[in-house]
N, C-alpha and C positions, 0 to 999 in steps of 0.2 A: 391454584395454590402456588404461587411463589417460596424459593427456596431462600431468600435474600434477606437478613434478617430484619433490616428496617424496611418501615413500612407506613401509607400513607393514613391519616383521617381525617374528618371532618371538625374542624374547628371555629365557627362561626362563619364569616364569608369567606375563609381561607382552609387551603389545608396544614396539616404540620406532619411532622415524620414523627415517629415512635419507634420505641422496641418493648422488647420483653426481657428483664432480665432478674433473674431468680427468682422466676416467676412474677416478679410484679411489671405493669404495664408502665414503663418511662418515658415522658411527652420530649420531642426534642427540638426543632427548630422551625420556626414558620416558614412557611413557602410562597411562594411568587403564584401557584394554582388557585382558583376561586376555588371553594365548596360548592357540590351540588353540581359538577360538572364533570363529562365522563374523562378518567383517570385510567390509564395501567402503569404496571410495576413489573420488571423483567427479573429473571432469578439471578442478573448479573449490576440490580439495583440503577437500571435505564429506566428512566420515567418519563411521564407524556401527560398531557393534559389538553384537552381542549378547550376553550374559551371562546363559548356562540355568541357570545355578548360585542367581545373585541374582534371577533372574529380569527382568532388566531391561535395557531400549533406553539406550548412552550414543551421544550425536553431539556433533560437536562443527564447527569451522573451522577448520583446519590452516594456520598460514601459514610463507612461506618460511625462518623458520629452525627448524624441524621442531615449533614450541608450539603448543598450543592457543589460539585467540583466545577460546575459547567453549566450553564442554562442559555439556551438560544431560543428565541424567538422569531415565526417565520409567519406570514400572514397566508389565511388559507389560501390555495393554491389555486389557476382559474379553473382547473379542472372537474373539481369536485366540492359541495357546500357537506364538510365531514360530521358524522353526529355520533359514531362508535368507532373506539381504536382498539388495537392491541400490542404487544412487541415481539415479534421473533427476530432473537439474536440482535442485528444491528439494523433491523428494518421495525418500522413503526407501518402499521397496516389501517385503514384507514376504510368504514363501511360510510357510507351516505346517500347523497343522492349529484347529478350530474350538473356544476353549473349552465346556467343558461345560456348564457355568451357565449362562453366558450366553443357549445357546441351551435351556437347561431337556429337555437329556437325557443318556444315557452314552456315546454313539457318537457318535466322534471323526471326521470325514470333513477332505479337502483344502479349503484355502482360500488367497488370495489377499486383501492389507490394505494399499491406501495410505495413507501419513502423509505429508500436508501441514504443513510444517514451518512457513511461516507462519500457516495458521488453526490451527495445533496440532489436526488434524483425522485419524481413521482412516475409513478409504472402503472397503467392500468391492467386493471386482472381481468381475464376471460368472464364476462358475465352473460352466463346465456339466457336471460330474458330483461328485453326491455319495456315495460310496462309504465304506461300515462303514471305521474301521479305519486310514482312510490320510492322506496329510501330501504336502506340499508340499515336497521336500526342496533342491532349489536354485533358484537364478532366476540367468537368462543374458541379458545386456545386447546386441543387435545391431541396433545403429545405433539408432533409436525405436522397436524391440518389446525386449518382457521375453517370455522364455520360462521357465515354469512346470517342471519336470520334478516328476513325480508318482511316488510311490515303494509299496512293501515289499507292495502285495496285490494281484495279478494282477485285472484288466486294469491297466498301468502307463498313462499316457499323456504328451505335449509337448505343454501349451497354449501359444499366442502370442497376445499382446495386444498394444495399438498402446498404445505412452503419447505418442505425439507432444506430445498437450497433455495431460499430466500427472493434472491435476486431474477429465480427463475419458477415462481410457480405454477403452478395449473391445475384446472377445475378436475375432479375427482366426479361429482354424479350431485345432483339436485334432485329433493326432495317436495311435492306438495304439503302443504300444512293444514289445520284444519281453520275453518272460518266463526268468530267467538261472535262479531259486533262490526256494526259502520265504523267506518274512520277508526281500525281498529289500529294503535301504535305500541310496539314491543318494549318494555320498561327494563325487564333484566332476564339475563339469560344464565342457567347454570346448567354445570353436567359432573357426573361422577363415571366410574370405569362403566356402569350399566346402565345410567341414566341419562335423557336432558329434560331441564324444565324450564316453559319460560310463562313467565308475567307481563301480561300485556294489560290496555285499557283500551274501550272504543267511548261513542257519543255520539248521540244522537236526537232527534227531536222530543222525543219520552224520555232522554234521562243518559246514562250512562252507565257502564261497568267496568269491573275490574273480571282478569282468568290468569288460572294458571293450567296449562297443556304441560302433561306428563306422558315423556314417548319412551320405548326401548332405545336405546341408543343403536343407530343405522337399522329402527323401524319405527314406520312414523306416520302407518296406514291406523295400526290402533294406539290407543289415548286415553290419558284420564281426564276429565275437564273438570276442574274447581272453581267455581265462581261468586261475585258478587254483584247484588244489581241495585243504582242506585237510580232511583227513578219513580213514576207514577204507574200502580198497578191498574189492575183492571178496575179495583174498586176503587180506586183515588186515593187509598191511602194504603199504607206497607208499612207494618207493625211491628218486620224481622227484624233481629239482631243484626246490626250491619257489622263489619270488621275491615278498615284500613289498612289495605296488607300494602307495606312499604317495599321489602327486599325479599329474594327467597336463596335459600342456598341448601343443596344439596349433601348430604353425609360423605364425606367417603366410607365405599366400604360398606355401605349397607342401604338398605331400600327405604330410609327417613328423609323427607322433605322438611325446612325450615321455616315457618314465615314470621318477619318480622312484620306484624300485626298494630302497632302503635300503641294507643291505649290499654289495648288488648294482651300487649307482653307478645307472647312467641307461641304461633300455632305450628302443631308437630302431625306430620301428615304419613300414615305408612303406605306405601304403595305396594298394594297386590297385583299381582302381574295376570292373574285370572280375571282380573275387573279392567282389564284393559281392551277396548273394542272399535268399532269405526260407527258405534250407533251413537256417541256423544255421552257415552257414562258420568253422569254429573256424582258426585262424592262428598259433597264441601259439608255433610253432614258427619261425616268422620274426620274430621280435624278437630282435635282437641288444643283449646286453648288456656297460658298459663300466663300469671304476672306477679310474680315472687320482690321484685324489684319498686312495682309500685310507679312505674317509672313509663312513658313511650319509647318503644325499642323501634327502632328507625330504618337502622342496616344490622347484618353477620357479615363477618368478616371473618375470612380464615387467619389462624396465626403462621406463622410461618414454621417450617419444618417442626408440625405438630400437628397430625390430624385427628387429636382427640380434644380439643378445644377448637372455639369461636370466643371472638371479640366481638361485643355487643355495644351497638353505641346508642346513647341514649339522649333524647332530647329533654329538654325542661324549660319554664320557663315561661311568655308568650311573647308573640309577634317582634319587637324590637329588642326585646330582651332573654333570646334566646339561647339558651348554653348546651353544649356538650358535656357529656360525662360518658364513661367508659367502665367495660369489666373485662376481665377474665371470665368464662364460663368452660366449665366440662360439658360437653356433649353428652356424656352419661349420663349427669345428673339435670340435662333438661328431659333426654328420653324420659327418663324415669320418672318423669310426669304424665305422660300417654297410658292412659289408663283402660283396662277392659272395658269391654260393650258394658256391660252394666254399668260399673260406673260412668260410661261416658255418656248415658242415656240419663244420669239423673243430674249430672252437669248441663247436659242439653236444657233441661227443665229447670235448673235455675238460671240459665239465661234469659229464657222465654218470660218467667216469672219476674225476674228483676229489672228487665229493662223497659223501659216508660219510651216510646218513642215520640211522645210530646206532640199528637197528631200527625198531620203529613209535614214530615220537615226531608223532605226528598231533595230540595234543592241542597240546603247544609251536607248532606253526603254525598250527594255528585260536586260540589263546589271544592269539598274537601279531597275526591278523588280521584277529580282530574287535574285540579293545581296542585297537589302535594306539597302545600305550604307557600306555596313562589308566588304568590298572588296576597300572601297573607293573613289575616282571622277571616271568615266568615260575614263575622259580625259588623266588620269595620268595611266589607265591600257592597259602595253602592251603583254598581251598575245594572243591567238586564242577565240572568243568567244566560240567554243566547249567546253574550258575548263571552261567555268562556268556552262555547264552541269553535266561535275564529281563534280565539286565543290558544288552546290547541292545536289548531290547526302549522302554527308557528309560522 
């Protein structure tokens, strides 16, 4: 959660700046960032973008009426191919994985790159394992550490680094993670004073899923695992409810998970700290799900210096004619959907009962959740679905 009051969203293939003011949500200037590409926001209104497309780092200085004071553009660096950032203070931190060239071979391993915005300078950070194959896929700001999350080839790990003083940080103690799925790659990462959660997706020859790992914050031996799996079962066909979990985001302040679910609205997940173990405790059966809005809810976004609201963004529309729209929501008044075991047992059974899954349409929901849109309808793609395995693959 950033302190700073404007702040970015997604507006078609760009972003724009917003605020909040008297409480209502005010749109303000487009930006030079695509949509759909990883973004931070610093409490001092420094911003960052990356661009896998062009290949290239823009940042800039946001001032309060949502313009750029300043925007530069720099071409990724040889050092590193970047695919998660973040900002402390005047350094822009940078998770991915190690160009090739650079280091004069073919194998790709995780890495860790700060940029010092005044010496215009890249730092590489103590990474204690170099591993065939794998990438840095988010980094999580808590308080003065960055937390590295490591992705897609078993062993996964959470490193922690102290950036207190920025220009000179260092690794704190790595963590083993648990293992969901092949090719498994980390999608978003949140954390609150006592939590972290993250959302990843894997794929595979049978099909695909979606997880979300919930650890104690600095323990991370026991877990909750929530999942979904899109794919071909034992009998050839799977009849379950599936649910497109887009974003998840974390309460402060209390032990509620968020997920922005798509179709679905917003699944509300309470984590018990007793159901926590190292034997793989799957749960996705206590997530209650709600859609008051009628609407695909996409991302949660924190508002700024407000932790009893989220900004909800909403998709509409289809494939070329896509639009954004936006709320306001209280946090209260979404809890206040998560309903007792009983009633959550008789919602469970009107799910069951109302959805028609139209025989085996396994490919439509693995298509839909491992392209997230980026690939387009469904209906309109006519390739092999194999190749949306390379195509992941990136």
């Amino acid at each position: 959660m950033t302190d700073y009051p404007i702040f970015l969203l997604p507006k078609g293939e760009i972003m724009i700046t917003g605020v909040i003011q008297e409480q209502e949500l005010k749109l303000l200037k487009k930006t030079l960032f695509p949509s759909g590409n990883r973004f931070a926001i610093s409490n001092n209104g420094l911003a960052a973008c990356i661009d896998c497309e062009k290949k290239i780092i823009l940042y800039g200085q946001i001032n309060n009426n949502g313009d750029f004071d300043y925007i530069k553009i720099i071409p990724f660096p040889s050092i590193i191919s970047p695919k998660s950032l973040c900002i402390i203070k005047n350094n822009i931190v940078f998770g991915g994985e190690n160009n090739h060239d650079f280091f004069n071979n073919i194998n790709s391993h995780e890495l860790v790159v700060s940029y010092s915005i005044p010496s215009d300078k890249f730092t590489v950070v103590d990474m204690p394992f170099k591993e065939y194959d794998k990438c840095v896929d988010d980094l999580l700001i808590d308080n003065n550490k960055v937390i590295a999350v490591d992705d897609i080839v078993y062993p996964k790990y959470l490193i922690e680094y102290d950036f207190s003083n920025p220009d000179y940080p260092y690794l704190i103690k790595s963590y083993n993670l648990p293992e969901n799925g092949t090719y498994e790659r980390i999608r978003k990462g949140t954390l609150n004073e006592d939590y972290v959660a993250l959302l990843s997706s894997s794929f595979g020859m049978d099909g695909g899923g979606r997880y979300i790992n919930i650890f104690r914050k600095g323990f991370y031996d026991d877990y909750i695992r929530l999942s979904q799996w899109y794919g071909i079962s034992n009998n050839n066909e799977d009849s379950d409810k599936k649910y497109f979990w887009r974003d998840i985001y974390l309460v402060p302040n209390q032990n509620i998970l968020l997920i922005s679910s798509d179709e679905d609205g917003i699944g509300i997940y309470r984590i018990e700290n007793d159901y926590m173990s190292q034997q793989d405790n799957e749960d996705s059966d206590s997530i209650c799900y709600f859609n008051s809005w009628d609407k695909k809810v996409i991302k949660i976004l924190p508002v700024p210096n407000d932790k009893e609201k989220v900004i909800l963004v909403f998709e509409e529309g289809e494939k070329e004619n896509v639009k954004n729209s936006y709320e306001i929501t209280s946090i209260d008044d979404i809890i206040s959907n998560l309903t007792n075991d009983d009633e959550f047992d008789d919602d469970d059974e009107y799910y069951d009962d109302g959805y028609d899954s139209g025989g085996n349409d396994w490919e439509r929901d693995y298509f839909d959740a491992m392209t997230d849109g980026q690939m387009g309808d469904y209906d309109d793609f006519n390739g092999n679905i194999d190749d949306i395995d390379t195509w992941s693959r990136g």
